[in-house]
VMD Tcl script that draws the C-alpha trace (Angstrom):
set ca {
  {147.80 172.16 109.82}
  {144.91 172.61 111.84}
  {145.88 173.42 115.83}
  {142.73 173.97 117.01}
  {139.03 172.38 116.61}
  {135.88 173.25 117.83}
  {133.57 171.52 118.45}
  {129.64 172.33 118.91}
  {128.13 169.52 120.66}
  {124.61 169.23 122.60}
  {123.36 165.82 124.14}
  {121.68 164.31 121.06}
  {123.17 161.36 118.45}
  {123.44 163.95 116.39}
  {126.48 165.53 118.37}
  {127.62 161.71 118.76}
  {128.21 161.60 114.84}
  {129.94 164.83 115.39}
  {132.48 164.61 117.64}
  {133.01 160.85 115.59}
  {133.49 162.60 112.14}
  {137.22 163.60 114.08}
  {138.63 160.59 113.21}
  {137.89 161.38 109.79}
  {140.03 164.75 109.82}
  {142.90 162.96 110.20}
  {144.41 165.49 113.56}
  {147.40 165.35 114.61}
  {147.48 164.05 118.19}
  {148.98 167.45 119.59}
  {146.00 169.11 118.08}
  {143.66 170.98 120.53}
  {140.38 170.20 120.69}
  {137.38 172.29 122.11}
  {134.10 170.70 123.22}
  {131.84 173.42 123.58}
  {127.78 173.02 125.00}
  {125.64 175.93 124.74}
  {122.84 175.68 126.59}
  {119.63 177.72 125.65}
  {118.73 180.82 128.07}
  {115.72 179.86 130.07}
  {114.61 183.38 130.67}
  {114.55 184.68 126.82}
  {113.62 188.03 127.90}
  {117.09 188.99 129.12}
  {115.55 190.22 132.42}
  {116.67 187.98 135.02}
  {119.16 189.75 137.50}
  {122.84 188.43 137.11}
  {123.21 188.21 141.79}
  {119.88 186.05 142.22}
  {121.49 182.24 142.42}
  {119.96 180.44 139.63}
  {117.26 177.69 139.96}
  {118.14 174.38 141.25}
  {117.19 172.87 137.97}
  {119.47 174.42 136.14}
  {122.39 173.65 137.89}
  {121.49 170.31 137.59}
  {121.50 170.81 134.19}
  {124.66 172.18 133.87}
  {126.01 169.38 136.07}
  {124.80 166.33 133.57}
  {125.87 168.49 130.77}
  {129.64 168.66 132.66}
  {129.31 164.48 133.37}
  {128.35 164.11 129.47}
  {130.98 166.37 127.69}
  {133.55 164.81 130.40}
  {132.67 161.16 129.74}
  {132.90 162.01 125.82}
  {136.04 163.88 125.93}
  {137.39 160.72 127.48}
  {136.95 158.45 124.89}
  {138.87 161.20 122.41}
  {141.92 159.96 121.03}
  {143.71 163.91 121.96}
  {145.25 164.58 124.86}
  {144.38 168.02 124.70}
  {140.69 168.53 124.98}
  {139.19 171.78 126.67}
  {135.63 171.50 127.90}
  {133.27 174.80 128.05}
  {129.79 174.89 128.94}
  {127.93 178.04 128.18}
  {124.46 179.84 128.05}
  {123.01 181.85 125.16}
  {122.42 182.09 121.63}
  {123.84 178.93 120.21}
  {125.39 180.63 116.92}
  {126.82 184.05 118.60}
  {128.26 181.80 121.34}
  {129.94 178.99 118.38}
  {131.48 181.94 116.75}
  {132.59 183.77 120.14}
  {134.40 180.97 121.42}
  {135.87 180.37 117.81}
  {137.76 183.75 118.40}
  {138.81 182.98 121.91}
  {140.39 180.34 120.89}
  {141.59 180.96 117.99}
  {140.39 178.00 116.36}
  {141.10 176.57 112.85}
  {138.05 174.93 112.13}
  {134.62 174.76 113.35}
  {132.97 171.53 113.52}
  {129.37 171.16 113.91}
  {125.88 169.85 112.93}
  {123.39 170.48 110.79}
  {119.47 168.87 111.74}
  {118.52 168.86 108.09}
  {115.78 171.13 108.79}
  {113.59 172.13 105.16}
  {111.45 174.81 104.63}
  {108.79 176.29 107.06}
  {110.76 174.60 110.12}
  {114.32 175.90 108.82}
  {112.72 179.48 108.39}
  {110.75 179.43 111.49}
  {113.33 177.90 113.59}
  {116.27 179.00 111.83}
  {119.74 177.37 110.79}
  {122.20 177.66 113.41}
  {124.58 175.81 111.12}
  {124.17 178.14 108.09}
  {124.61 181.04 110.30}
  {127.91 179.68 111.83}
  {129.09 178.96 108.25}
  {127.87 182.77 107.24}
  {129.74 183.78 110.22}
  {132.53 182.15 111.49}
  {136.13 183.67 111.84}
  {137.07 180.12 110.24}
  {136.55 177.21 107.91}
  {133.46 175.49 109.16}
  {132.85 171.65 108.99}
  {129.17 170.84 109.05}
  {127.94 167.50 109.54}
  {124.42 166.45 108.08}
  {122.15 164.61 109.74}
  {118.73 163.28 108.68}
  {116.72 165.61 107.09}
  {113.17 166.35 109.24}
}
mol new
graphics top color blue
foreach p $ca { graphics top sphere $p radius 0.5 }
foreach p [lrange $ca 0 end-1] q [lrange $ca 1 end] { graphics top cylinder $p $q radius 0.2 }
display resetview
């Protein structure tokens, strides 16, 4: 019995045909579910100083991301669904808040990427499956 999904979801229709691939999982309604966003780091150098207040744009980034994930997690047939917003490293942060919570299953998806794009760019899928603390549900999109 699965208690606990995550769910990796970002703002494309990609993350749409995630979060609707529950319904084929067949959850129990008292089942928790996780919606987690991980937004990319704007300043990839790691040098930015944690007091400074962070740039107007990317609070209102984080503030469409909160009305998204909230208007999705409405239309969820659970009563239980947790929303978290985060910044960093998509993978480490799927497979950190796996542990935190415990979950039983990760749910998230792939872009279909093939060859010099998946190499370049890398899988964040594969390395959640490689990873994870859990079984991992990967959805497939179209392949680019």
């Amino acid at each position: 019995m699965l208690n606990v999904v995550l769910v990796a979801v970002d703002s494309s229709e990609l993350s749409l045909q995630v979060v609707n691939t529950l319904s084929l999982l067949n959850l129990n309604d008292d089942c928790r579910i996780v919606l987690l966003n991980v937004m990319p780091n704007h300043d990839e150098s790691g040098d930015k100083p944690l007091d400074i207040p962070q740039a107007e744009e990317e609070f209102e980034e984080f503030h469409e991301t909160q009305e998204w994930l909230d208007e999705l997690a409405e239309e969820l047939p659970f009563e239980n669904v947790d929303l978290e917003i985060v910044q960093g490293d998509i993978s480490e942060e799927v497979i950190r808040y796996a542990n935190i919570h415990k979950a039983d299953l990760i749910v998230i998806g792939s872009r279909g990427l093939t060859g010099v794009a998946r190499v370049i760019m890398g899988s964040v899928s594969s390395q959640v499956v490689g990873d994870a603390p859990c079984s991992v549900f990967v959805v497939k999109g179209p392949k680019i």
